[in-house]
PQR file of N, CA, C, O and H, with PARSE charges and radii, in Angstrom:
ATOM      1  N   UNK A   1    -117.760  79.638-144.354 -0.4000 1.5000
ATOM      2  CA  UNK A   1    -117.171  78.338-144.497 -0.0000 2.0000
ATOM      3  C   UNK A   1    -115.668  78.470-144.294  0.5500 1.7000
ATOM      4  O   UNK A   1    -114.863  79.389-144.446 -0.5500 1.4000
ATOM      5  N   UNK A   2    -115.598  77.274-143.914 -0.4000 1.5000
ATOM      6  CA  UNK A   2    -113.890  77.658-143.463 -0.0000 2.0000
ATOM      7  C   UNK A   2    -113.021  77.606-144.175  0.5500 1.7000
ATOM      8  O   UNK A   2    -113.711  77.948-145.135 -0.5500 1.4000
ATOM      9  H   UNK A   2    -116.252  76.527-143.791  0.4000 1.0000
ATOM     10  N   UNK A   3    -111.358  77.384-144.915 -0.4000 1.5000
ATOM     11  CA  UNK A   3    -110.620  77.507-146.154 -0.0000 2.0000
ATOM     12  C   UNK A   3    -110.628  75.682-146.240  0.5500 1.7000
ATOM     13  O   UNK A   3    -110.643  75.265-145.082 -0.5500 1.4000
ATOM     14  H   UNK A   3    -110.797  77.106-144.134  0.4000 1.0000
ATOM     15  N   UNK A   4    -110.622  74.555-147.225 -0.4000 1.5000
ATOM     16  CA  UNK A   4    -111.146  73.921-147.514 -0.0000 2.0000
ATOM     17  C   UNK A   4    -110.102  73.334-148.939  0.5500 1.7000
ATOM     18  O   UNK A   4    -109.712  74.093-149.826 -0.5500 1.4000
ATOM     19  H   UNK A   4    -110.610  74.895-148.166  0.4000 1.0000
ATOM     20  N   UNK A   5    -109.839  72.056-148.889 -0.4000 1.5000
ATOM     21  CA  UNK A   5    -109.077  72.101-150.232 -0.0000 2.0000
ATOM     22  C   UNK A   5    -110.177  71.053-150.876  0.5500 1.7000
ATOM     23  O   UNK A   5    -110.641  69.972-150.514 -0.5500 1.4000
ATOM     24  H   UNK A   5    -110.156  71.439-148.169  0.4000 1.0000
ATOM     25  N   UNK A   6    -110.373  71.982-152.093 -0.4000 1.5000
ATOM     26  CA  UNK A   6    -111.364  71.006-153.325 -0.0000 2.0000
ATOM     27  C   UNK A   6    -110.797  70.233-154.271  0.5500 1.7000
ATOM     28  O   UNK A   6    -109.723  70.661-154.692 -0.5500 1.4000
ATOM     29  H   UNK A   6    -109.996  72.860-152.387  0.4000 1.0000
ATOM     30  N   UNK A   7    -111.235  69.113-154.786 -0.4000 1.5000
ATOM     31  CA  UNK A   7    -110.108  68.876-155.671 -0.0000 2.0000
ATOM     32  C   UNK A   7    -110.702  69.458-156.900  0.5500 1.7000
ATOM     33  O   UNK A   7    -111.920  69.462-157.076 -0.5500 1.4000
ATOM     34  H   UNK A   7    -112.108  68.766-154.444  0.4000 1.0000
ATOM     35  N   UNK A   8    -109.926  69.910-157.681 -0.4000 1.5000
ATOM     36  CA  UNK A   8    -109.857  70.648-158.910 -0.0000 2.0000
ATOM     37  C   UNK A   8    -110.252  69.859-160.214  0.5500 1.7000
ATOM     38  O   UNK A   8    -109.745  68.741-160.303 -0.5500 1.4000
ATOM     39  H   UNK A   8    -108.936  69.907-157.538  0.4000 1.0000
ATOM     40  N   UNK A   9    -111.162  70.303-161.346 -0.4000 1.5000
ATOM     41  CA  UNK A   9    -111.476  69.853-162.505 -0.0000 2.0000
ATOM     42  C   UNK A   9    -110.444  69.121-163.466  0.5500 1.7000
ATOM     43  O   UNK A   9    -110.621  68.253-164.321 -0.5500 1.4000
ATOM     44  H   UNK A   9    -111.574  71.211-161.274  0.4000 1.0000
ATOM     45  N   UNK A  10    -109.299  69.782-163.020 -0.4000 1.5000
ATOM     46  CA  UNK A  10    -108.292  68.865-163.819 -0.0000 2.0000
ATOM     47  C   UNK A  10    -107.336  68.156-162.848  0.5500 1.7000
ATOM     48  O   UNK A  10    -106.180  67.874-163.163 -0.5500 1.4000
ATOM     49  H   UNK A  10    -109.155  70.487-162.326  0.4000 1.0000
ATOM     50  N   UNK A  11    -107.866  67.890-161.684 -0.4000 1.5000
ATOM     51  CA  UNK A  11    -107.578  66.351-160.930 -0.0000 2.0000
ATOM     52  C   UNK A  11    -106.529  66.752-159.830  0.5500 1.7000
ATOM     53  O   UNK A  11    -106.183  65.882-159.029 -0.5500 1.4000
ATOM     54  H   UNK A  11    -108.805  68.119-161.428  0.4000 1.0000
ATOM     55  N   UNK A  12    -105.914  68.234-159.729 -0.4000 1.5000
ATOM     56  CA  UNK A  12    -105.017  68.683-158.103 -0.0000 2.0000
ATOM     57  C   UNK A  12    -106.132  68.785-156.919  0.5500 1.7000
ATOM     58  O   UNK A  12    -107.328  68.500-156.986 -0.5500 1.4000
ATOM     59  H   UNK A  12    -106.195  68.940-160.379  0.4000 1.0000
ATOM     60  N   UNK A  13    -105.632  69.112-156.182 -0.4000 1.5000
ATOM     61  CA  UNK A  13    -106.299  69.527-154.876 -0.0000 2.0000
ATOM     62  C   UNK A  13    -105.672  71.273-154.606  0.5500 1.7000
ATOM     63  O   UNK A  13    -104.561  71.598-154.189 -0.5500 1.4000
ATOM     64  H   UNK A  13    -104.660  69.344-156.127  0.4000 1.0000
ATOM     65  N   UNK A  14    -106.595  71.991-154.931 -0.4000 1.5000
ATOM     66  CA  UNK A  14    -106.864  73.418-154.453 -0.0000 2.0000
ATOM     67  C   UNK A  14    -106.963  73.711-153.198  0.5500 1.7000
ATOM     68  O   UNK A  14    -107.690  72.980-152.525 -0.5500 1.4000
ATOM     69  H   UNK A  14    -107.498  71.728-155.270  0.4000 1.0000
ATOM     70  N   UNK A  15    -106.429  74.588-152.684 -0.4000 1.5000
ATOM     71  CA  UNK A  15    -106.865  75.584-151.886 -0.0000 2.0000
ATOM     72  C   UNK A  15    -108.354  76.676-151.787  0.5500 1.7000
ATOM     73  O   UNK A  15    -108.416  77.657-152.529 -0.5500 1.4000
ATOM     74  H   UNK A  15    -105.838  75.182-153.230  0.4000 1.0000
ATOM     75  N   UNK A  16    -109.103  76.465-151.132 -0.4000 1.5000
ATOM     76  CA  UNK A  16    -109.760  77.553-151.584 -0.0000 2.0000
ATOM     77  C   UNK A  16    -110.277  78.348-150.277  0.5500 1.7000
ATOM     78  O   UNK A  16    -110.688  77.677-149.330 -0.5500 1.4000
ATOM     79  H   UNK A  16    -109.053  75.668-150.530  0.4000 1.0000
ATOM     80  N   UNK A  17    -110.269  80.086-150.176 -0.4000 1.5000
ATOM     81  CA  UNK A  17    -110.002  80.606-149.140 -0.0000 2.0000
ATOM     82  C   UNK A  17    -111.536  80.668-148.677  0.5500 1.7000
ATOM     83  O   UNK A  17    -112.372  80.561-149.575 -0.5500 1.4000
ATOM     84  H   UNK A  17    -109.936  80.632-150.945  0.4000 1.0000
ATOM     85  N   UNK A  18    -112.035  80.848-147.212 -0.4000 1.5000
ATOM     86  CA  UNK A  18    -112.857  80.627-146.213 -0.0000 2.0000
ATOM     87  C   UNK A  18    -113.552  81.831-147.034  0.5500 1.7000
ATOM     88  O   UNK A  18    -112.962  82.467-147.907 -0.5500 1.4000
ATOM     89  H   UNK A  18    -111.356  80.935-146.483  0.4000 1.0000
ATOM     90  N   UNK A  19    -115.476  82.155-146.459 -0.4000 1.5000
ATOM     91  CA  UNK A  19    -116.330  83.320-147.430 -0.0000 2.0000
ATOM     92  C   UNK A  19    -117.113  82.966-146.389  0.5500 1.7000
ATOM     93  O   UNK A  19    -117.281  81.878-145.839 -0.5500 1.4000
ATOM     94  H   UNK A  19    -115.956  81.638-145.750  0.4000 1.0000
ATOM     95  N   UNK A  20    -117.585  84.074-146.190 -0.4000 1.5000
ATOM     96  CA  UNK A  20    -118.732  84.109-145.435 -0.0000 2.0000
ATOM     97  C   UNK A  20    -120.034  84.479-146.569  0.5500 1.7000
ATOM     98  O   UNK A  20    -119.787  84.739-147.747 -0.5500 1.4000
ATOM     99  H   UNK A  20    -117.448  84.958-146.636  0.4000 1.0000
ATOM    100  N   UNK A  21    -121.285  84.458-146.068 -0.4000 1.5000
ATOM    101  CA  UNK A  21    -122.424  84.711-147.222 -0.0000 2.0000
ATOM    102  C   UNK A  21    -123.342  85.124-146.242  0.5500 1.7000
ATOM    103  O   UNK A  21    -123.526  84.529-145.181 -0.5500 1.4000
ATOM    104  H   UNK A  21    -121.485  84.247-145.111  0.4000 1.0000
ATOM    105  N   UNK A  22    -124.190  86.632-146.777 -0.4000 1.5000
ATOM    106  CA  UNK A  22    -125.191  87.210-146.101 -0.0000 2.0000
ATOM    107  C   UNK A  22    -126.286  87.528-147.232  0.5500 1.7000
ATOM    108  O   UNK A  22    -126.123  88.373-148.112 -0.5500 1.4000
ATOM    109  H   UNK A  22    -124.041  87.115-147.640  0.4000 1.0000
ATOM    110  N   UNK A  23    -128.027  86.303-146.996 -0.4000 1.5000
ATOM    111  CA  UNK A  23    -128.861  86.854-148.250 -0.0000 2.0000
ATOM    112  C   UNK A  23    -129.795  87.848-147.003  0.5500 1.7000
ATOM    113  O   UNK A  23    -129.951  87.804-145.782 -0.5500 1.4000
ATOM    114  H   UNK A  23    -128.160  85.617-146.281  0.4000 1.0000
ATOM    115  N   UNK A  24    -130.149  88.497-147.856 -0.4000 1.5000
ATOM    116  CA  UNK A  24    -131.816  89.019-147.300 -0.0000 2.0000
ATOM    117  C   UNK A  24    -132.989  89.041-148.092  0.5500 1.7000
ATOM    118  O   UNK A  24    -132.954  89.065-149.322 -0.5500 1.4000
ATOM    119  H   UNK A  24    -130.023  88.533-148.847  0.4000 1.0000
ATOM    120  N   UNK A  25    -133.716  89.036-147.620 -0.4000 1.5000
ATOM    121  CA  UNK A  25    -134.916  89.045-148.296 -0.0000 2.0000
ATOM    122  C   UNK A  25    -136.133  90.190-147.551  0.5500 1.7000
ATOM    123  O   UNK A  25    -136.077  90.189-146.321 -0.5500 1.4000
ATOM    124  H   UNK A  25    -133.745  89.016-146.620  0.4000 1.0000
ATOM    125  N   UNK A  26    -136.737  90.728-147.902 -0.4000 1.5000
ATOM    126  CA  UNK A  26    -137.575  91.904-147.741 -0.0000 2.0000
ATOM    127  C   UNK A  26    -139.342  91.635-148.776  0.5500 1.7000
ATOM    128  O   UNK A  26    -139.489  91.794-149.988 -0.5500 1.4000
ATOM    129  H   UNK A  26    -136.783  90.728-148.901  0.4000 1.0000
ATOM    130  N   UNK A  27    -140.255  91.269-147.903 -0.4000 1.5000
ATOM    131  CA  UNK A  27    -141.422  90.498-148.044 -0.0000 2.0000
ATOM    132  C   UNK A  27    -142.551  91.383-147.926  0.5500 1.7000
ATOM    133  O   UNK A  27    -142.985  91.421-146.775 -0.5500 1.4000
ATOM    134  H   UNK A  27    -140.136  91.140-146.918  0.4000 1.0000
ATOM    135  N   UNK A  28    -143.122  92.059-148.697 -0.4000 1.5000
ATOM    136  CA  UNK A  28    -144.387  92.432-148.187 -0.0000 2.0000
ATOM    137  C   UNK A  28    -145.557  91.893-148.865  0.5500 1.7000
ATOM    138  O   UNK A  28    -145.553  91.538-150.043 -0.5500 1.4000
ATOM    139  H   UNK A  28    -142.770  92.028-149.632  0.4000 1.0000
ATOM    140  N   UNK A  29    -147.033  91.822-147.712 -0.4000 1.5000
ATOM    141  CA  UNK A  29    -148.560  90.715-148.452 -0.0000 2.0000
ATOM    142  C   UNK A  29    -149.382  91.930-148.562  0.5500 1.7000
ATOM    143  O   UNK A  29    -149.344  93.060-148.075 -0.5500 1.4000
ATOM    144  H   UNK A  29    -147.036  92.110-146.754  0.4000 1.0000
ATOM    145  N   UNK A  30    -150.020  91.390-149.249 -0.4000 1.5000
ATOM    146  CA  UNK A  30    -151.631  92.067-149.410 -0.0000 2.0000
ATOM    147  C   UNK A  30    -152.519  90.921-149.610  0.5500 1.7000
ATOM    148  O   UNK A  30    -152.442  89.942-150.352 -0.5500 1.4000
ATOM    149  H   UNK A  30    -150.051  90.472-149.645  0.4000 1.0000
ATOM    150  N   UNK A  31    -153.646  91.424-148.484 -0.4000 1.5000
ATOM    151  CA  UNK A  31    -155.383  90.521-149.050 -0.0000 2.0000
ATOM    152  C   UNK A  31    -155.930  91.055-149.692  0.5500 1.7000
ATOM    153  O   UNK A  31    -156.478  91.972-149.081 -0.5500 1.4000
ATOM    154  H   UNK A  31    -153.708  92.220-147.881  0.4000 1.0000
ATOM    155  N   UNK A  32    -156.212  91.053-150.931 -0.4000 1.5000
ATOM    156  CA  UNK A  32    -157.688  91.450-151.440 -0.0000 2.0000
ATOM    157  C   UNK A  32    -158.409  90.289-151.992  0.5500 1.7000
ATOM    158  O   UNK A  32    -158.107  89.431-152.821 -0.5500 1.4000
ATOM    159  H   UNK A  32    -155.766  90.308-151.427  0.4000 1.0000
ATOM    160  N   UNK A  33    -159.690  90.581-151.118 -0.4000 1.5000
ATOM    161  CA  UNK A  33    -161.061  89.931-151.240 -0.0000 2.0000
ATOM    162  C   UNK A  33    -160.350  88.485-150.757  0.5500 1.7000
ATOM    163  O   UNK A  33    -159.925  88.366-149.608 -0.5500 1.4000
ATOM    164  H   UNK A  33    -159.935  91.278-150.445  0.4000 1.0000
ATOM    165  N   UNK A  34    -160.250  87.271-151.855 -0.4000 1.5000
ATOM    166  CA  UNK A  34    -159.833  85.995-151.676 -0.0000 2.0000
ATOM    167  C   UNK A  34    -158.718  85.792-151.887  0.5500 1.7000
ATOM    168  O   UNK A  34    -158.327  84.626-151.832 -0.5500 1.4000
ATOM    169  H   UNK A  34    -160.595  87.367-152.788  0.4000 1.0000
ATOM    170  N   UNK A  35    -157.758  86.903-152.222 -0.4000 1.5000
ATOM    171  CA  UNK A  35    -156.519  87.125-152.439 -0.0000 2.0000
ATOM    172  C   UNK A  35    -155.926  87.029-151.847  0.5500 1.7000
ATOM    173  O   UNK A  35    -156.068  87.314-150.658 -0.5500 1.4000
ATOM    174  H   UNK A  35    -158.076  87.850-152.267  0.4000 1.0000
ATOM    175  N   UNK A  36    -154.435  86.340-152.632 -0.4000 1.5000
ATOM    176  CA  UNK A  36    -153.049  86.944-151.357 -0.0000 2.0000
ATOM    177  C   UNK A  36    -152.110  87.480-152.011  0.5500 1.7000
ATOM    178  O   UNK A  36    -151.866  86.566-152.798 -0.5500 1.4000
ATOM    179  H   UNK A  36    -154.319  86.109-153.598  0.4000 1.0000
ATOM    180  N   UNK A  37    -151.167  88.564-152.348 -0.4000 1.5000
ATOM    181  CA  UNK A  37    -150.401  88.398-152.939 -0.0000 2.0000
ATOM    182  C   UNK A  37    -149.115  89.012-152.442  0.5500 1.7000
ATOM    183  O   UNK A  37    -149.121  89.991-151.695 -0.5500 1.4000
ATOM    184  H   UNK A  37    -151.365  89.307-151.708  0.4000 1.0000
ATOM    185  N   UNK A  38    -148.102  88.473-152.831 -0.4000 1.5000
ATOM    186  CA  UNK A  38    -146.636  88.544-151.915 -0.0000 2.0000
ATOM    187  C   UNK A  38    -145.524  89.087-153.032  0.5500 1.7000
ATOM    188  O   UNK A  38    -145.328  88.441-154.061 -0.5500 1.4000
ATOM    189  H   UNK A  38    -148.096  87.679-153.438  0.4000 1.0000
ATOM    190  N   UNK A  39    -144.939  90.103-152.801 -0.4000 1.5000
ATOM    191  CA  UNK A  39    -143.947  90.825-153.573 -0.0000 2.0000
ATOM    192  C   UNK A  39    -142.757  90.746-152.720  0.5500 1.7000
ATOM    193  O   UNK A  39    -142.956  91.279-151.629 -0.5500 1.4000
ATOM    194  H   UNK A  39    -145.098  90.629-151.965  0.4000 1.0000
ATOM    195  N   UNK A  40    -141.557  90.241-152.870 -0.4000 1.5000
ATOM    196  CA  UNK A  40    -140.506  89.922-152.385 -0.0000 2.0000
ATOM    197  C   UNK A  40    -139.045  90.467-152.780  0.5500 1.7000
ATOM    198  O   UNK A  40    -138.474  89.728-153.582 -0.5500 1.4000
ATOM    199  H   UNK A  40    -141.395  89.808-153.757  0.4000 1.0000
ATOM    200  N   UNK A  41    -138.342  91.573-152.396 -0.4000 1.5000
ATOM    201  CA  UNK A  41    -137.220  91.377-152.974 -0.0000 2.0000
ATOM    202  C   UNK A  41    -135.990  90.562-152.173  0.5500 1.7000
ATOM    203  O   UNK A  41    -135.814  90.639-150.958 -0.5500 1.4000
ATOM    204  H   UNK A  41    -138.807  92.174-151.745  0.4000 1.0000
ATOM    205  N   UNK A  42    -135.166  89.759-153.107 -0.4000 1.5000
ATOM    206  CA  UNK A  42    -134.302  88.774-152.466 -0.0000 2.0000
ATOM    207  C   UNK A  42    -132.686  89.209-153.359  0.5500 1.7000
ATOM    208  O   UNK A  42    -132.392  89.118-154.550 -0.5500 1.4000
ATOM    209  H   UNK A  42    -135.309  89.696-154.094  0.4000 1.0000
ATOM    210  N   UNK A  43    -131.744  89.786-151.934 -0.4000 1.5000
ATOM    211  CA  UNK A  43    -130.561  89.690-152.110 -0.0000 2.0000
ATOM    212  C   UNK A  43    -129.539  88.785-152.126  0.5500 1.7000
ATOM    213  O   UNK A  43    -128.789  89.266-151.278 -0.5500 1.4000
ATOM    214  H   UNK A  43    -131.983  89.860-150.966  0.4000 1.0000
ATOM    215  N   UNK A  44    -128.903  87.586-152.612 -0.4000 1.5000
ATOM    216  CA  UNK A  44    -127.816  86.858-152.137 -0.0000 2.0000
ATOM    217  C   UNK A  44    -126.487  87.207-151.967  0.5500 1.7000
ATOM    218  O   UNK A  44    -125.968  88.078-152.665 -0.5500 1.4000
ATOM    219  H   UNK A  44    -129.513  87.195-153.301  0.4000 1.0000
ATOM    220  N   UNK A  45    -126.066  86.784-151.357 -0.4000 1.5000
ATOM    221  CA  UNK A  45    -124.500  87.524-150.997 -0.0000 2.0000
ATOM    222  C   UNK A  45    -124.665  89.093-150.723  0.5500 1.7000
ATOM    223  O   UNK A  45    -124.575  89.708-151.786 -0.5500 1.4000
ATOM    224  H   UNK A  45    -126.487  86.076-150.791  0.4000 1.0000
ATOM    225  N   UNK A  46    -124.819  89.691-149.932 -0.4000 1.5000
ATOM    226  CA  UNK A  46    -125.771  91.191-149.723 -0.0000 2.0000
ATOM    227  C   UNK A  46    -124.665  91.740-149.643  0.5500 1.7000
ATOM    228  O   UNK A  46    -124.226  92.411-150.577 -0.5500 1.4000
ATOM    229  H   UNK A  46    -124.893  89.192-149.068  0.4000 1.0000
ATOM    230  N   UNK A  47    -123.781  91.496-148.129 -0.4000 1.5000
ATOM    231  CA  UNK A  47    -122.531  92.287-147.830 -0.0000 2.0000
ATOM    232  C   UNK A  47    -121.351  92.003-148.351  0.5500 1.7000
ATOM    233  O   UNK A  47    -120.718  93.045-148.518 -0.5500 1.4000
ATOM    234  H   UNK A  47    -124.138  90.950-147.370  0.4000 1.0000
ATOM    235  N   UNK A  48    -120.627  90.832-148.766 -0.4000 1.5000
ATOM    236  CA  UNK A  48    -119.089  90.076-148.839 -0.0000 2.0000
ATOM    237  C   UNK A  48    -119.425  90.435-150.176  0.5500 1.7000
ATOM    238  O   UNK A  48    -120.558  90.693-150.582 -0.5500 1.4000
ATOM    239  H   UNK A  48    -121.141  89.985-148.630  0.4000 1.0000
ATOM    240  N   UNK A  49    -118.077  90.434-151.014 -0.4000 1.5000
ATOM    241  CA  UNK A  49    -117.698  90.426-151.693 -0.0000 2.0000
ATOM    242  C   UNK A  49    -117.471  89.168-152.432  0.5500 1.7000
ATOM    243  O   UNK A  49    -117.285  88.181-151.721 -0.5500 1.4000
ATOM    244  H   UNK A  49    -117.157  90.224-150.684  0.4000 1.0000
ATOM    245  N   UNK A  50    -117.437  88.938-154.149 -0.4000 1.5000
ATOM    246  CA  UNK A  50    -117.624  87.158-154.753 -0.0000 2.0000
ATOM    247  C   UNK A  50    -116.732  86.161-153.818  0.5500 1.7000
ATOM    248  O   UNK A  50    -115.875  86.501-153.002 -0.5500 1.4000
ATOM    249  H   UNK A  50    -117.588  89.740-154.727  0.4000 1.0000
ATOM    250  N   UNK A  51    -117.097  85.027-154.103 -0.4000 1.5000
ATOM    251  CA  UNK A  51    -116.543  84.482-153.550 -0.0000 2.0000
ATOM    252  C   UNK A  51    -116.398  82.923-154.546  0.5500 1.7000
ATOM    253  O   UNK A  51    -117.197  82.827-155.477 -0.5500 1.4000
ATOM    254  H   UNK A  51    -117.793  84.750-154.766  0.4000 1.0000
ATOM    255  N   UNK A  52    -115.428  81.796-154.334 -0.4000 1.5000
ATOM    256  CA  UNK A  52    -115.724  80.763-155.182 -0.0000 2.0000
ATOM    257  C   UNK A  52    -116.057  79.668-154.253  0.5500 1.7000
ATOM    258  O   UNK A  52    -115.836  79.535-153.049 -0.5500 1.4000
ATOM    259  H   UNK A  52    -114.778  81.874-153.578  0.4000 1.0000
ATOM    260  N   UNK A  53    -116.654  78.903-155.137 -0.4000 1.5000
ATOM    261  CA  UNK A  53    -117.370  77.493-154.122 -0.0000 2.0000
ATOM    262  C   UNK A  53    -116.935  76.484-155.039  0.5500 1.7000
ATOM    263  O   UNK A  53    -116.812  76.651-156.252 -0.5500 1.4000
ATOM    264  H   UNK A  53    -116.833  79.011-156.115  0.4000 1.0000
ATOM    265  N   UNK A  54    -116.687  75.334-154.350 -0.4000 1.5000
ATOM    266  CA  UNK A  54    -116.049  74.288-154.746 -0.0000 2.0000
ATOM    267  C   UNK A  54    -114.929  74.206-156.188  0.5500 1.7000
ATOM    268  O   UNK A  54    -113.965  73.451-156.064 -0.5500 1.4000
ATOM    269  H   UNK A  54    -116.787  75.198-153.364  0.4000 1.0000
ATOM    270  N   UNK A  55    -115.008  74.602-156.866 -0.4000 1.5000
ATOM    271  CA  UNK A  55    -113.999  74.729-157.989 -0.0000 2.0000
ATOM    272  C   UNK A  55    -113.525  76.294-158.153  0.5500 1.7000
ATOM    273  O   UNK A  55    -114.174  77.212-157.649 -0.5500 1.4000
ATOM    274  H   UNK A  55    -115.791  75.215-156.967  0.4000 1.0000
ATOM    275  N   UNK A  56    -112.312  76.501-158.920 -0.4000 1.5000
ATOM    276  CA  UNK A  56    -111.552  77.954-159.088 -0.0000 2.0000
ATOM    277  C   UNK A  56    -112.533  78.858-159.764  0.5500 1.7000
ATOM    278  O   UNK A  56    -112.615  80.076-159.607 -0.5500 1.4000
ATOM    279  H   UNK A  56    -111.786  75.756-159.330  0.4000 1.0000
ATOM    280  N   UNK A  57    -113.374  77.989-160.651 -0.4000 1.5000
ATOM    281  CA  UNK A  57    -113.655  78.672-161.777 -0.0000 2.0000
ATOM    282  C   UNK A  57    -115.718  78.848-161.501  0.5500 1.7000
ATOM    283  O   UNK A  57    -116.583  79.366-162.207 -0.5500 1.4000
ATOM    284  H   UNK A  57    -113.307  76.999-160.778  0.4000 1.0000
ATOM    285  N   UNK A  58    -115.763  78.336-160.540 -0.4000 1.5000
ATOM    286  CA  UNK A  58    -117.314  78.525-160.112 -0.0000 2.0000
ATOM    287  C   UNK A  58    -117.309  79.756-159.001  0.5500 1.7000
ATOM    288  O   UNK A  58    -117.218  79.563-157.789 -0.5500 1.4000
ATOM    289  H   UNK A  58    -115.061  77.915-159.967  0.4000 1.0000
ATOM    290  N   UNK A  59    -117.420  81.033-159.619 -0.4000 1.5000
ATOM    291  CA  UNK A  59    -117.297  81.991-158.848 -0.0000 2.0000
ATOM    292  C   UNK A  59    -118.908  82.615-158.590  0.5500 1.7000
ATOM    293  O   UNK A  59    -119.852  82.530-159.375 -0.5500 1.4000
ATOM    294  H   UNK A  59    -117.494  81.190-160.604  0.4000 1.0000
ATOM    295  N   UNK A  60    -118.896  83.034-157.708 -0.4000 1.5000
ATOM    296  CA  UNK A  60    -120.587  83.315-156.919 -0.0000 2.0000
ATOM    297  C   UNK A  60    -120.455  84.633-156.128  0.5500 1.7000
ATOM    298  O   UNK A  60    -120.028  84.837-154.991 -0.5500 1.4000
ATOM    299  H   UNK A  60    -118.129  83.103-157.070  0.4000 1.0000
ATOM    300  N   UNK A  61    -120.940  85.452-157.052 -0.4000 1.5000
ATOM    301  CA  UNK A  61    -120.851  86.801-156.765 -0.0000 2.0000
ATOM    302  C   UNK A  61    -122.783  87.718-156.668  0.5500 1.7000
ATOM    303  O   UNK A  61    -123.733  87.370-157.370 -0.5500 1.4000
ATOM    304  H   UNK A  61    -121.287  85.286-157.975  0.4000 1.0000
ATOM    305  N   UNK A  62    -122.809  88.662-155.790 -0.4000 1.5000
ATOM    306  CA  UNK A  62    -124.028  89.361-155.210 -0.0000 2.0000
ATOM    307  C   UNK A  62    -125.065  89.291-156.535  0.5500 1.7000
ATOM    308  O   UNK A  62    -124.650  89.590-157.655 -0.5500 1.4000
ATOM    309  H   UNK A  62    -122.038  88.944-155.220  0.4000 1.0000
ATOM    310  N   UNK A  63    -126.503  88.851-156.292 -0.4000 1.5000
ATOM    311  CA  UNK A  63    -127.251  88.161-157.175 -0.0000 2.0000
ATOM    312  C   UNK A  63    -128.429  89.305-156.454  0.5500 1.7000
ATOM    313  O   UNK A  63    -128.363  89.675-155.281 -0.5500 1.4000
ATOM    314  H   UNK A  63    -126.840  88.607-155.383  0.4000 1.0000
ATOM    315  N   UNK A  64    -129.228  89.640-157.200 -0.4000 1.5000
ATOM    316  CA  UNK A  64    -130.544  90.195-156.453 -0.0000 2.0000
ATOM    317  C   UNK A  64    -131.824  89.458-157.503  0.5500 1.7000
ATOM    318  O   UNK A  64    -131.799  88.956-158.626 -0.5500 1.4000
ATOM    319  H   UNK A  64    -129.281  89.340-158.152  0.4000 1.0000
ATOM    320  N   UNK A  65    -132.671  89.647-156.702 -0.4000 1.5000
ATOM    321  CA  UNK A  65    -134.318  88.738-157.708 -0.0000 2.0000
ATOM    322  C   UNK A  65    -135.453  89.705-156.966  0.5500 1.7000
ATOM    323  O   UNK A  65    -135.293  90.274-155.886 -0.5500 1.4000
ATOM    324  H   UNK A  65    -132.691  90.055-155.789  0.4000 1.0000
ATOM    325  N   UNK A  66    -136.549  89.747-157.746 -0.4000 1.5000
ATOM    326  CA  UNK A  66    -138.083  90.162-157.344 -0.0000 2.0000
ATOM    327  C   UNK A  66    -138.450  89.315-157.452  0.5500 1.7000
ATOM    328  O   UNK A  66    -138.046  88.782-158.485 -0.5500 1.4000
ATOM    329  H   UNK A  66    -136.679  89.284-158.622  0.4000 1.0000
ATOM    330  N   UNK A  67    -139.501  88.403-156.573 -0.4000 1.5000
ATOM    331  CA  UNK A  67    -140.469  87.143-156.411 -0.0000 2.0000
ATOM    332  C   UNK A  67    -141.990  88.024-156.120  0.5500 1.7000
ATOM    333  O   UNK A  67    -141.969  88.981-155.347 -0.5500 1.4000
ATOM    334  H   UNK A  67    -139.829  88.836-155.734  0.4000 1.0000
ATOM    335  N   UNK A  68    -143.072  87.675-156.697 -0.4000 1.5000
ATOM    336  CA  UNK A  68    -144.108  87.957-156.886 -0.0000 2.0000
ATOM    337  C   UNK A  68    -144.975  86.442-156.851  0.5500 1.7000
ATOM    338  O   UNK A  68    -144.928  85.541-157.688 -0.5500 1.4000
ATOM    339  H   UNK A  68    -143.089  86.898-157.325  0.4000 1.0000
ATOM    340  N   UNK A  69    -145.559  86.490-155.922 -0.4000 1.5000
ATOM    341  CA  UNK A  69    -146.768  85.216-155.556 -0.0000 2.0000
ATOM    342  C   UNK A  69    -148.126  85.858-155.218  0.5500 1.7000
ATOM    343  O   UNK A  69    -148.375  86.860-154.548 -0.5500 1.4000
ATOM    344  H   UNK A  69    -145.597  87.222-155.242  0.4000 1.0000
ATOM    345  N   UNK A  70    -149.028  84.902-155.945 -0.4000 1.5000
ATOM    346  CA  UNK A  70    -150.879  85.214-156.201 -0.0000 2.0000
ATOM    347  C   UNK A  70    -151.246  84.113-155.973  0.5500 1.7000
ATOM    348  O   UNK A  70    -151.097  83.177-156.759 -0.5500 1.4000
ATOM    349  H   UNK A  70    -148.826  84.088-156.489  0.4000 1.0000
ATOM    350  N   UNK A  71    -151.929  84.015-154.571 -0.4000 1.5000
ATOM    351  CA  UNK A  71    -152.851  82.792-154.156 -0.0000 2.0000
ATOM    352  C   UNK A  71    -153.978  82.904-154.293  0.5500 1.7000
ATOM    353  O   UNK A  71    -154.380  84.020-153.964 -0.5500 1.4000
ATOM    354  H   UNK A  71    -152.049  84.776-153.933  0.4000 1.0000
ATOM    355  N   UNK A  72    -154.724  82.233-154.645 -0.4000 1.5000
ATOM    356  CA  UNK A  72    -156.271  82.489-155.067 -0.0000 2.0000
ATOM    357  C   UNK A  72    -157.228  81.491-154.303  0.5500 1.7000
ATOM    358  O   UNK A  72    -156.793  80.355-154.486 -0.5500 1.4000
ATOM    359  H   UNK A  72    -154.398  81.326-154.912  0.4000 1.0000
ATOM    360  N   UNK A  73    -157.881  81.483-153.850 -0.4000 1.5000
ATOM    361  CA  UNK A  73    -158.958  80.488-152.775 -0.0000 2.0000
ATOM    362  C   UNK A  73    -160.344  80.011-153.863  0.5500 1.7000
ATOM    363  O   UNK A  73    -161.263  79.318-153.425 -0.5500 1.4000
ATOM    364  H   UNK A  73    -158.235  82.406-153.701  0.4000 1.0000
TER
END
């Protein structure tokens, strides 16, 4: 995103500098029988370093999660 002025919680208009954002995600399935099931790991922000989004104080820094899904027929 490009540098951007937000206006601020206590009513100025900020500056706030340009961030790029890289997630990944890494997915593997299995069938068994009537089964499906999906184990996922999910990176946000993978490569860059935190960054803030819309206010000074809403800072958004590298997040990782495991997602696990069971479909059943």
């Amino acid at each position: 995103m490009d540098q951007v002025r937000w206006r601020a919680s206590y009513g100025t208009l900020t500056p706030q500098e340009s961030y790029q954002r890289v997630d990944l995600k890494l997915t593997r399935e299995w069938n068994i029988a009537s089964q499906k099931m999906e184990l996922a790991a999910i990176i946000q922000n993978a490569i860059h370093g935190s960054y803030k989004s819309f206010y000074q104080d809403n800072e958004f820094e590298r997040r990782a999660f495991l997602q696990f899904r069971l479909t059943m027929d």
